[in-house]
Biopython code that builds the backbone (N, CA, C, O; Angstrom):
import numpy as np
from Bio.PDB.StructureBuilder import StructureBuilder

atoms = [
    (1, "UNK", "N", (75.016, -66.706, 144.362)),
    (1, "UNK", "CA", (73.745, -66.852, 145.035)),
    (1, "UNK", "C", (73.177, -65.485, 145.420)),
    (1, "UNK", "O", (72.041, -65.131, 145.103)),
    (2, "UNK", "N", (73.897, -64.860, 146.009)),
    (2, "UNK", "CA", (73.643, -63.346, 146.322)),
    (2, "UNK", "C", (73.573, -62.566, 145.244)),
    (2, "UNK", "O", (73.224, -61.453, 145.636)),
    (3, "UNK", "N", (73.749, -62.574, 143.899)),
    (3, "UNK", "CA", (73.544, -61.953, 142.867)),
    (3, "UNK", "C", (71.949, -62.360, 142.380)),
    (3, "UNK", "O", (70.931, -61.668, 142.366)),
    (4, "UNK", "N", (72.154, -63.629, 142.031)),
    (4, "UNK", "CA", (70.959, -64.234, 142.064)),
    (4, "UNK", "C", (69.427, -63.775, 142.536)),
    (4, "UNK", "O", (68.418, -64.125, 141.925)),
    (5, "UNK", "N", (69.423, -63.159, 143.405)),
    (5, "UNK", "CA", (68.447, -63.102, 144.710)),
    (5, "UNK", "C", (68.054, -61.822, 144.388)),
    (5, "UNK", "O", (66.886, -61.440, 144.321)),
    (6, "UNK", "N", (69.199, -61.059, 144.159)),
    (6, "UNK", "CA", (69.374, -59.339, 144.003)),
    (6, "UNK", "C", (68.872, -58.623, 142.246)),
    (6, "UNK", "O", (68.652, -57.463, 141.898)),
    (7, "UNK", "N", (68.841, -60.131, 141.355)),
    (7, "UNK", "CA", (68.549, -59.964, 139.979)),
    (7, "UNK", "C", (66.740, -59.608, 139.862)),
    (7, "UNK", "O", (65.985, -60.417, 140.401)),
    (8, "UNK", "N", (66.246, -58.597, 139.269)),
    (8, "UNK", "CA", (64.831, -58.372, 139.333)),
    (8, "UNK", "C", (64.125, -58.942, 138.157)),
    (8, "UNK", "O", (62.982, -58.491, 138.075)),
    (9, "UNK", "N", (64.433, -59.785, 137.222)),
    (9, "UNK", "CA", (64.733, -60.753, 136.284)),
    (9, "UNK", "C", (64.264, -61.543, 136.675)),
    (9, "UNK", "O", (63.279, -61.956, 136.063)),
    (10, "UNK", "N", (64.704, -62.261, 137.988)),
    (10, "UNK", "CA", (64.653, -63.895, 139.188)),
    (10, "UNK", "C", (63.411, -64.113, 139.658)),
    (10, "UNK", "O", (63.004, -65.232, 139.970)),
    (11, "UNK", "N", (62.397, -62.519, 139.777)),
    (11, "UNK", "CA", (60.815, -62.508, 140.285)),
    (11, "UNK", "C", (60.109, -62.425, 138.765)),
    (11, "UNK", "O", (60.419, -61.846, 137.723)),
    (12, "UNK", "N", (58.732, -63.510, 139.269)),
    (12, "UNK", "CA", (57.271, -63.311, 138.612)),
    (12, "UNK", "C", (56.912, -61.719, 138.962)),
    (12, "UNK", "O", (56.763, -61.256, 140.093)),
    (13, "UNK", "N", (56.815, -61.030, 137.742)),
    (13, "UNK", "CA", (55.981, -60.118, 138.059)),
    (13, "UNK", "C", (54.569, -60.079, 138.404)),
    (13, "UNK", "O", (53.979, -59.061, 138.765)),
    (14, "UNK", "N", (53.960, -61.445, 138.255)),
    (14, "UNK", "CA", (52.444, -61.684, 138.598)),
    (14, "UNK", "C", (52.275, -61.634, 140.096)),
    (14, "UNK", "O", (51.165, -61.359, 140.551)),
    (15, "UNK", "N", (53.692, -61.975, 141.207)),
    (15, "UNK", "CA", (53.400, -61.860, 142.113)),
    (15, "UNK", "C", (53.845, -60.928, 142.825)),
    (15, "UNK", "O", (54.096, -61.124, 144.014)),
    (16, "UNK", "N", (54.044, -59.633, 142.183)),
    (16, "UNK", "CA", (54.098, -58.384, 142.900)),
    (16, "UNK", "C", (52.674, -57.806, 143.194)),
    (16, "UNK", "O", (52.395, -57.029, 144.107)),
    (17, "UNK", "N", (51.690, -58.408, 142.111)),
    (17, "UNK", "CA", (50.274, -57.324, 142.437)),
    (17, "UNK", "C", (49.509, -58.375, 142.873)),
    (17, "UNK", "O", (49.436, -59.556, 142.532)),
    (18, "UNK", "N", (48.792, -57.508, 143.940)),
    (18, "UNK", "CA", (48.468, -58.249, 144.905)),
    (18, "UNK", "C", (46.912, -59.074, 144.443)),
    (18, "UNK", "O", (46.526, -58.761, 143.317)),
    (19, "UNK", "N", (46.362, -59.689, 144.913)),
    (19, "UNK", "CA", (45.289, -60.771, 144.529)),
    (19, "UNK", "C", (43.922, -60.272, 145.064)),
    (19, "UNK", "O", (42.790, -60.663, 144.781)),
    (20, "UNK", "N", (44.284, -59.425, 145.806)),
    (20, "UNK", "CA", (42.596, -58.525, 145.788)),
    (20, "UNK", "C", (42.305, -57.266, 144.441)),
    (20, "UNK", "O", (41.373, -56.489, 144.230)),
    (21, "UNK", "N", (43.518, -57.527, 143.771)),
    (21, "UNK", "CA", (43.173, -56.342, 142.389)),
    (21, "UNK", "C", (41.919, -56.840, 141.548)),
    (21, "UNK", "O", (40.916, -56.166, 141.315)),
    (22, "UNK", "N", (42.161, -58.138, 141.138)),
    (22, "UNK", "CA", (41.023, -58.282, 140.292)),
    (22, "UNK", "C", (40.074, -58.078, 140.871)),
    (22, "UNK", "O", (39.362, -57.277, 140.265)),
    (23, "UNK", "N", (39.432, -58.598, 142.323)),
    (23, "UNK", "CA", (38.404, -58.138, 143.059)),
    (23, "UNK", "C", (37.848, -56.970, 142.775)),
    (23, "UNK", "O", (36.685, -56.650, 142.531)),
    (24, "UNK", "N", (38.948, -56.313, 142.848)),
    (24, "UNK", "CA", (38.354, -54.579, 143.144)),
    (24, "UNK", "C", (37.719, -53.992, 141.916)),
    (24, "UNK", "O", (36.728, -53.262, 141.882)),
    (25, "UNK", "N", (38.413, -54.406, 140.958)),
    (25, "UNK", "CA", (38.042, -54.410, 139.212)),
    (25, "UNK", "C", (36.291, -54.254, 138.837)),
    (25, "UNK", "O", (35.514, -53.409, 138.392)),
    (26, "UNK", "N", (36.277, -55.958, 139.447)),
    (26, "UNK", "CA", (34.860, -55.816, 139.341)),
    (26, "UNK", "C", (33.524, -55.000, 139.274)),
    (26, "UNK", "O", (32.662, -54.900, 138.401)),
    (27, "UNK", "N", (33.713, -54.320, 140.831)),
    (27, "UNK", "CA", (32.647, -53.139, 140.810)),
    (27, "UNK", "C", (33.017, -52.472, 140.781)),
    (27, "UNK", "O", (32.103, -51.779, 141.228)),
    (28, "UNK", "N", (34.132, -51.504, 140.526)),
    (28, "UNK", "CA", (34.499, -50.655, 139.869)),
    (28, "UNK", "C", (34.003, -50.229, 138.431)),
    (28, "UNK", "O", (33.724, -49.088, 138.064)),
    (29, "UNK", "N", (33.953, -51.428, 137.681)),
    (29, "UNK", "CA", (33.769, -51.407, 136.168)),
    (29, "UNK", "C", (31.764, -51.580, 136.604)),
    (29, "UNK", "O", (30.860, -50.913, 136.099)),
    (30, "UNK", "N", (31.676, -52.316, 137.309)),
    (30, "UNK", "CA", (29.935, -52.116, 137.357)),
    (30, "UNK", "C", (29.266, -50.826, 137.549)),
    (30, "UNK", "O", (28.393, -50.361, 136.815)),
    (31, "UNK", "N", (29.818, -50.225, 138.736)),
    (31, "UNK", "CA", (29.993, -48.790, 139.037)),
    (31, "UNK", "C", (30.148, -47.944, 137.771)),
    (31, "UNK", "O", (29.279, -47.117, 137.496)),
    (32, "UNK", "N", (30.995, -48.081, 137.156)),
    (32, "UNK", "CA", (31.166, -47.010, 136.070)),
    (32, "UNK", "C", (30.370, -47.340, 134.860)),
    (32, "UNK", "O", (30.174, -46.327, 134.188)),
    (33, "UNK", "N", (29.816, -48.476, 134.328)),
    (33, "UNK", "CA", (28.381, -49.014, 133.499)),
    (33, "UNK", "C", (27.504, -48.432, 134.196)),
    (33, "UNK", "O", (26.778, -47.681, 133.546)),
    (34, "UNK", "N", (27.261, -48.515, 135.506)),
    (34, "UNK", "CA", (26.105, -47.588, 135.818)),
    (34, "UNK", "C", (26.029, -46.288, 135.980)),
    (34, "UNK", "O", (24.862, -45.900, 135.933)),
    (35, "UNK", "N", (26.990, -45.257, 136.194)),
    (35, "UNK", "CA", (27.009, -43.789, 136.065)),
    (35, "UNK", "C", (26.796, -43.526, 134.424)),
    (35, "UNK", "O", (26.090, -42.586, 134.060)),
    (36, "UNK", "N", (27.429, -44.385, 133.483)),
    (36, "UNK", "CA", (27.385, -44.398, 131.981)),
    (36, "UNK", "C", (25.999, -44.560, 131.682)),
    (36, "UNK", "O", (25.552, -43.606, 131.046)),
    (37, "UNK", "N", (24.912, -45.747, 132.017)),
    (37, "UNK", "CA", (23.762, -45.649, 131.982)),
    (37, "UNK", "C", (22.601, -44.684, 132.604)),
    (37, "UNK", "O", (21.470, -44.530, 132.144)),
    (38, "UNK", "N", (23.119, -44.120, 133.674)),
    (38, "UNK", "CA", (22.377, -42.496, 134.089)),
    (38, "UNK", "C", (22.734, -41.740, 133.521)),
    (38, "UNK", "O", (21.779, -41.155, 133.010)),
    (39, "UNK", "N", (23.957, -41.177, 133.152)),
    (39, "UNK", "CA", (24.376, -39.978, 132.257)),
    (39, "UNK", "C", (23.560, -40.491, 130.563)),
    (39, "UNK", "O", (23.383, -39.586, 129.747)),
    (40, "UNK", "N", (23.288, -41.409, 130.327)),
    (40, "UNK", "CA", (22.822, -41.508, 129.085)),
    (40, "UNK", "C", (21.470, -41.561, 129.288)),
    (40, "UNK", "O", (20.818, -41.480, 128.247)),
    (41, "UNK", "N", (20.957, -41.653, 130.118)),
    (41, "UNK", "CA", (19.352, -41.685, 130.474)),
    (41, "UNK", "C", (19.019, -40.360, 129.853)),
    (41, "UNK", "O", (19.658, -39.309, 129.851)),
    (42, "UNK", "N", (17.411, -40.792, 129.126)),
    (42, "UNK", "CA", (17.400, -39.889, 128.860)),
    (42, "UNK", "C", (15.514, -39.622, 129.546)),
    (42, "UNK", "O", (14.940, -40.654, 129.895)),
    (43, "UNK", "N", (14.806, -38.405, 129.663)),
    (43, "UNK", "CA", (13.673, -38.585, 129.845)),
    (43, "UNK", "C", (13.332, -38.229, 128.667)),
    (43, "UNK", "O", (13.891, -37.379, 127.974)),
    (44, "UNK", "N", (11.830, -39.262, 128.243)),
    (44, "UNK", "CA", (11.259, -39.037, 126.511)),
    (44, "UNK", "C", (10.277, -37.799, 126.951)),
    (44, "UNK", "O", (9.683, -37.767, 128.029)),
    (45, "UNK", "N", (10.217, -36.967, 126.122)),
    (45, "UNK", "CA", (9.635, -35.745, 125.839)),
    (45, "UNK", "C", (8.648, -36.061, 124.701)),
    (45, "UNK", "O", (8.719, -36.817, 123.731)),
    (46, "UNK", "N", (7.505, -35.042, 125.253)),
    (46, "UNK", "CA", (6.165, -35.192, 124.322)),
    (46, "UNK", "C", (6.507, -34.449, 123.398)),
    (46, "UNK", "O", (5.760, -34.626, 122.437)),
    (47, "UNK", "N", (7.455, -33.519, 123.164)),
    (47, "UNK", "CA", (7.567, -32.376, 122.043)),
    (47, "UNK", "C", (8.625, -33.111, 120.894)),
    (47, "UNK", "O", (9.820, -33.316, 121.105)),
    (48, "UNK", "N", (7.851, -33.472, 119.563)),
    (48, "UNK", "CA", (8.825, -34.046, 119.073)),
    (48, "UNK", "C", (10.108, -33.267, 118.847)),
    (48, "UNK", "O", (10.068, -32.100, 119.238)),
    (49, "UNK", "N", (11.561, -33.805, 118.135)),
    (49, "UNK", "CA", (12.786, -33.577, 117.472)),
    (49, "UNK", "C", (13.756, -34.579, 117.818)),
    (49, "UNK", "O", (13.777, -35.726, 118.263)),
    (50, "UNK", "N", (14.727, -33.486, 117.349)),
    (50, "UNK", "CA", (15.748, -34.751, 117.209)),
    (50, "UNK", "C", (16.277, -35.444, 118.570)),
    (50, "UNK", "O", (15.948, -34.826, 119.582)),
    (51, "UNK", "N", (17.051, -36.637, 118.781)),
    (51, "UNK", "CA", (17.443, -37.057, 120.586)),
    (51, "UNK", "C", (18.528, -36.395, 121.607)),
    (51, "UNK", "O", (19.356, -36.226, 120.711)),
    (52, "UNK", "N", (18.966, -36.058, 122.369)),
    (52, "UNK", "CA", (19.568, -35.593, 122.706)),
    (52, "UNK", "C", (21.092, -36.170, 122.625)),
    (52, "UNK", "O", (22.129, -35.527, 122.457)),
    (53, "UNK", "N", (20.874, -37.915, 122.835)),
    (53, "UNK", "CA", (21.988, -39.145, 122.318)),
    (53, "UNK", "C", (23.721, -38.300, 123.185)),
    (53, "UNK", "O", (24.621, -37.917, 122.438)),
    (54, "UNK", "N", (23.849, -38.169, 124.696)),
    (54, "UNK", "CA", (25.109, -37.638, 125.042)),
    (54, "UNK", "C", (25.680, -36.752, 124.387)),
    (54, "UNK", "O", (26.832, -36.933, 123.993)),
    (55, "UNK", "N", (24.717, -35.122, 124.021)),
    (55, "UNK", "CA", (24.752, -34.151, 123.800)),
    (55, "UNK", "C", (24.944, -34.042, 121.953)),
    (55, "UNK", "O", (24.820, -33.003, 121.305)),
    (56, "UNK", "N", (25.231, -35.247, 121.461)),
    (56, "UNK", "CA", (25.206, -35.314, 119.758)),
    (56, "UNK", "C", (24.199, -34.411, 118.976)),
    (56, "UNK", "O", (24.245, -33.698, 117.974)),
    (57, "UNK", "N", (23.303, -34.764, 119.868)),
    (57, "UNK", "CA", (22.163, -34.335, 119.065)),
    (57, "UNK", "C", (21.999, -32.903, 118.990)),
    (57, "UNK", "O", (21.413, -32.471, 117.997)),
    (58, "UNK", "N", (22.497, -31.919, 120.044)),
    (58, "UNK", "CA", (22.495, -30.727, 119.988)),
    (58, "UNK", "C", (23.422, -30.156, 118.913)),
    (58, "UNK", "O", (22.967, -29.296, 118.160)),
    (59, "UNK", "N", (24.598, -30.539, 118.794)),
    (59, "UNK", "CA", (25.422, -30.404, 117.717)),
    (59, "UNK", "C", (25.495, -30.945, 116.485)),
    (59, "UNK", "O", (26.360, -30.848, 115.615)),
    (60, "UNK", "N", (24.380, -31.580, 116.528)),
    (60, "UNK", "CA", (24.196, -31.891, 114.639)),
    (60, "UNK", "C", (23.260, -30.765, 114.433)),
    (60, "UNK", "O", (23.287, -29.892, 113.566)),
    (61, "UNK", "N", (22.067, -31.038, 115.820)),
    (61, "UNK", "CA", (21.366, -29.417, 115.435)),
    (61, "UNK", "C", (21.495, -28.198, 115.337)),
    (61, "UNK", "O", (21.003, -27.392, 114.548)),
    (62, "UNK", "N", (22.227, -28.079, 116.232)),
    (62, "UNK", "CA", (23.209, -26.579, 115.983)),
    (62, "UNK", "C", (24.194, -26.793, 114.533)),
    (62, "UNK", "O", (23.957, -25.826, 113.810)),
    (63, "UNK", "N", (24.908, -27.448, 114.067)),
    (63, "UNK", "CA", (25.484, -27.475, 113.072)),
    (63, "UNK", "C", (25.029, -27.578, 111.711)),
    (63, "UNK", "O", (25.669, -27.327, 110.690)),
    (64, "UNK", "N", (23.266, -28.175, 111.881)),
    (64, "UNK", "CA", (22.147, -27.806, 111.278)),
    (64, "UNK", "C", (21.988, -26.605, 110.506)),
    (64, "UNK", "O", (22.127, -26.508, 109.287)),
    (65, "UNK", "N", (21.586, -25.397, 111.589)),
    (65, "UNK", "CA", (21.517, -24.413, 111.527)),
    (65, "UNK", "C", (22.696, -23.749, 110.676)),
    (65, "UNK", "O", (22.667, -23.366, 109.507)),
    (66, "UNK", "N", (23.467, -23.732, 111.361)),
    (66, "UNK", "CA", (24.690, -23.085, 110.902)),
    (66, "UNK", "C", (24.778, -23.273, 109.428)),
    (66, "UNK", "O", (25.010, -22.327, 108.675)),
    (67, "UNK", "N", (24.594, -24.488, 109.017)),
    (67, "UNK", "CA", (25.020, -25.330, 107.365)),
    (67, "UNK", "C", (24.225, -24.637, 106.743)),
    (67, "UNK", "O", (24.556, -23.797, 105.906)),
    (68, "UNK", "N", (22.397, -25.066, 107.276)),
    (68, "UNK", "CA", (21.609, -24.580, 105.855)),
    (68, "UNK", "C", (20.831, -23.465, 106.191)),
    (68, "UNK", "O", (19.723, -23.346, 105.667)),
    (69, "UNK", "N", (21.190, -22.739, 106.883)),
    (69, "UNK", "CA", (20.547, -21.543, 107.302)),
    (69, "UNK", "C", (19.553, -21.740, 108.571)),
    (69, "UNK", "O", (19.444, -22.823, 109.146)),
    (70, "UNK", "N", (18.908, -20.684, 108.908)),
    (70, "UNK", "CA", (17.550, -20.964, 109.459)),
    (70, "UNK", "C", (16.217, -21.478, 108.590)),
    (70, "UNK", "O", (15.420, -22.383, 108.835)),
    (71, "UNK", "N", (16.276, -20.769, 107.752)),
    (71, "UNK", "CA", (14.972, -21.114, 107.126)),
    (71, "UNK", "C", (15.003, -22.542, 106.571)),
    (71, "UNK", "O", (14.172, -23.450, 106.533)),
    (72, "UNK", "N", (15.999, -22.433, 106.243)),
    (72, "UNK", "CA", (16.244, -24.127, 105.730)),
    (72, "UNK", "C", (16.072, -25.469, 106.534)),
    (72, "UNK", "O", (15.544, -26.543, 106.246)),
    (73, "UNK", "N", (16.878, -24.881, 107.925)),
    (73, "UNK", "CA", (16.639, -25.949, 108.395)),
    (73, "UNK", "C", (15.295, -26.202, 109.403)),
    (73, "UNK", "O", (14.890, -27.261, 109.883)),
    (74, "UNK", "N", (14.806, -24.946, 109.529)),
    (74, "UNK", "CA", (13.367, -25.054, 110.509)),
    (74, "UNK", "C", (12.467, -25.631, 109.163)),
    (74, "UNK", "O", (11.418, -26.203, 109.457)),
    (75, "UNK", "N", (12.820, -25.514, 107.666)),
    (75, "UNK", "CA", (11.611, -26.156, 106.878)),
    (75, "UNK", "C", (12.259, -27.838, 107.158)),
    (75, "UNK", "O", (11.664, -28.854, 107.518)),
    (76, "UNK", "N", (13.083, -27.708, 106.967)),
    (76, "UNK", "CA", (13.770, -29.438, 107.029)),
    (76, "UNK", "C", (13.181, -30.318, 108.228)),
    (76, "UNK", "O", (12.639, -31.385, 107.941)),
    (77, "UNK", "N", (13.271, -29.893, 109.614)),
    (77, "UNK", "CA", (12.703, -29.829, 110.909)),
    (77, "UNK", "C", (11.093, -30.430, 110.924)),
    (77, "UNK", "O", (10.626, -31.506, 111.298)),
    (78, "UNK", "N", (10.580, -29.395, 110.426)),
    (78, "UNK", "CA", (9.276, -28.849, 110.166)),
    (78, "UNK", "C", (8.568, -30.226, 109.595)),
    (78, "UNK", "O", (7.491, -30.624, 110.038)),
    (79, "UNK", "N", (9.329, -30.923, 108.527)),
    (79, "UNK", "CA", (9.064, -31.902, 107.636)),
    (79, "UNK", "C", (9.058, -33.335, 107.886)),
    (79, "UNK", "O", (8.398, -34.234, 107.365)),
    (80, "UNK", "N", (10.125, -33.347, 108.988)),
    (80, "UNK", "CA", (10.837, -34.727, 109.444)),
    (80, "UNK", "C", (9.592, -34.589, 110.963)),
    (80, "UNK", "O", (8.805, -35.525, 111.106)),
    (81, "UNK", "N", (9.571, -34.078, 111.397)),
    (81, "UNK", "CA", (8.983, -33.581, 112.357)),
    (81, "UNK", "C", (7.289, -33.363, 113.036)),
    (81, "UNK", "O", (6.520, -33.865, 113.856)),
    (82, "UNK", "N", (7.379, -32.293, 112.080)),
    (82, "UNK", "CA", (6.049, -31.838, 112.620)),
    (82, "UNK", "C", (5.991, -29.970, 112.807)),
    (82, "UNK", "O", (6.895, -29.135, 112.840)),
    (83, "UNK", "N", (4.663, -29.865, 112.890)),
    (83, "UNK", "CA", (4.537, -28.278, 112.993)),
    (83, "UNK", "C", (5.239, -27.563, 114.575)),
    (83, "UNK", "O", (5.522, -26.365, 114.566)),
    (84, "UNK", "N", (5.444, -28.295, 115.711)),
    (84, "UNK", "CA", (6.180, -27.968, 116.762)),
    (84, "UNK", "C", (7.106, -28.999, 117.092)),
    (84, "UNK", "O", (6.977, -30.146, 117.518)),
    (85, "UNK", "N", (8.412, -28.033, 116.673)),
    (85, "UNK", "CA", (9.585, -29.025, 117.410)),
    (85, "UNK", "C", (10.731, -28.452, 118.202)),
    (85, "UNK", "O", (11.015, -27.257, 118.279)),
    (86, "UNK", "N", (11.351, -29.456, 118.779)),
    (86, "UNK", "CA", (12.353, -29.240, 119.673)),
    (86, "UNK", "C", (13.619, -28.918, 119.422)),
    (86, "UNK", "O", (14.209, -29.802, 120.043)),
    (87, "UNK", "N", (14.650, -28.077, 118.803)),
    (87, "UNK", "CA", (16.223, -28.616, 118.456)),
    (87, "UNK", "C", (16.500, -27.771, 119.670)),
    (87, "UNK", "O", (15.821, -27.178, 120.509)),
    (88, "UNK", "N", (18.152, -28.015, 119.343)),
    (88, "UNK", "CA", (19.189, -26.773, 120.270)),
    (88, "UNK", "C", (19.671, -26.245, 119.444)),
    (88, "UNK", "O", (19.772, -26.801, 118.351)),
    (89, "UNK", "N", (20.215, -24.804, 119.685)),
    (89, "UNK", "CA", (20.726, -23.813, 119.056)),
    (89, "UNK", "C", (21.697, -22.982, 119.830)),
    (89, "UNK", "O", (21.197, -22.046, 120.453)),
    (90, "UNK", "N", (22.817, -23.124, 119.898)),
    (90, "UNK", "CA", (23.762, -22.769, 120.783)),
    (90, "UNK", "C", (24.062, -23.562, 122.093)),
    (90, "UNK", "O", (24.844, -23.095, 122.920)),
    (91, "UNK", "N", (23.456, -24.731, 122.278)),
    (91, "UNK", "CA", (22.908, -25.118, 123.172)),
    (91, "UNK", "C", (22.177, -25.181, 124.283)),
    (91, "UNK", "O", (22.403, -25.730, 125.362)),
    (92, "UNK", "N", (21.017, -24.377, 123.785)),
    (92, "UNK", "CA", (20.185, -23.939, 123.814)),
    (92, "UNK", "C", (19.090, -24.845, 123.685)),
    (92, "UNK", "O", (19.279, -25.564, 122.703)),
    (93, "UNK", "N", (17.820, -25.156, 124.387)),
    (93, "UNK", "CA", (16.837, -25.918, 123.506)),
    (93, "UNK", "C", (15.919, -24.813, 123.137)),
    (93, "UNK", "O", (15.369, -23.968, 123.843)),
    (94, "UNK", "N", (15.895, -24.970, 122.195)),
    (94, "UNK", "CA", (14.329, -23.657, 121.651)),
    (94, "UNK", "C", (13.082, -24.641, 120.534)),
    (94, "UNK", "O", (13.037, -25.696, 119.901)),
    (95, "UNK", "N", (12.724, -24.143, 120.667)),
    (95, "UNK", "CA", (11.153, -24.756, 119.783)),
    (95, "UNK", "C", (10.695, -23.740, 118.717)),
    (95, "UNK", "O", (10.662, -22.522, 118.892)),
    (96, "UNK", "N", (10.257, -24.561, 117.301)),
    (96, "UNK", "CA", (9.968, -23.906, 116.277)),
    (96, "UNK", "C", (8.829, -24.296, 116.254)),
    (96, "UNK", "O", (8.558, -25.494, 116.324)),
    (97, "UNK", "N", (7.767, -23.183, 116.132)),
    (97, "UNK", "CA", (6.374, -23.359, 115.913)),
    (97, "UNK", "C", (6.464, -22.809, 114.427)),
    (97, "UNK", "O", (7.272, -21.935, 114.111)),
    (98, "UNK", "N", (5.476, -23.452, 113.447)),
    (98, "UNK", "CA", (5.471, -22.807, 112.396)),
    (98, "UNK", "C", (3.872, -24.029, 111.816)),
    (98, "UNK", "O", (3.462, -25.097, 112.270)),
    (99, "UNK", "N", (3.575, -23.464, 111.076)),
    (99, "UNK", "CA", (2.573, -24.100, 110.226)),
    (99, "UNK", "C", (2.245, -24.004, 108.695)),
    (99, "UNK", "O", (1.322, -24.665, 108.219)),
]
sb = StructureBuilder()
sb.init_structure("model")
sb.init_model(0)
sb.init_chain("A")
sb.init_seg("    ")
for serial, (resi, resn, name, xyz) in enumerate(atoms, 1):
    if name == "N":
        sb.init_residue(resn, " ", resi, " ")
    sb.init_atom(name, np.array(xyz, "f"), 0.0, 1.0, " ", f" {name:<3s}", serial, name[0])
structure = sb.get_structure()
């Protein structure tokens, strides 16, 4: 009997954690959907280019650059775009005027 009692085998582990956990779960996880939805907020800008999309967008544009040159990719830009646009470049935002 005393072995029995002393075996950690003999307990539900469901009733070691306590019954306000799932509670707490809840807004916790709401809480963190909503810091996820401000950090992804974005404000829309009148200057066209590419999105900013949780910093992606700077690093396709910067990696842009890097791939097909400058000239290449401010004509590429230029095309998809428009005569003034927005990328990043080092992360950086800079604007290409060209016509």
């Amino acid at each position: 009997m005393v072995l029995e009692t002393l075996n950690p085998m003999h307990y539900n582990i469901t009733s070691l954690v306590p019954d306000t956990m799932p509670v707490a779960t809840v807004p916790i996880l709401i809480l963190m959907c909503f810091l996820f939805l401000m950090w992804n907020h974005e404000e829309t800008s009148s200057i066209p280019g590419p999105g900013y999309c949780m910093g992606i967008g700077p690093l396709i544009s910067h990696g842009r650059f890097l791939w097909m040159g400058v000239g290449n990719a401010c004509n590429y830009y230029n095309k998809t775009y428009g005569e003034f646009v927005r990328v990043w470049i080092s992360g950086e935002e800079t604007f290409i005027i060209s016509k």
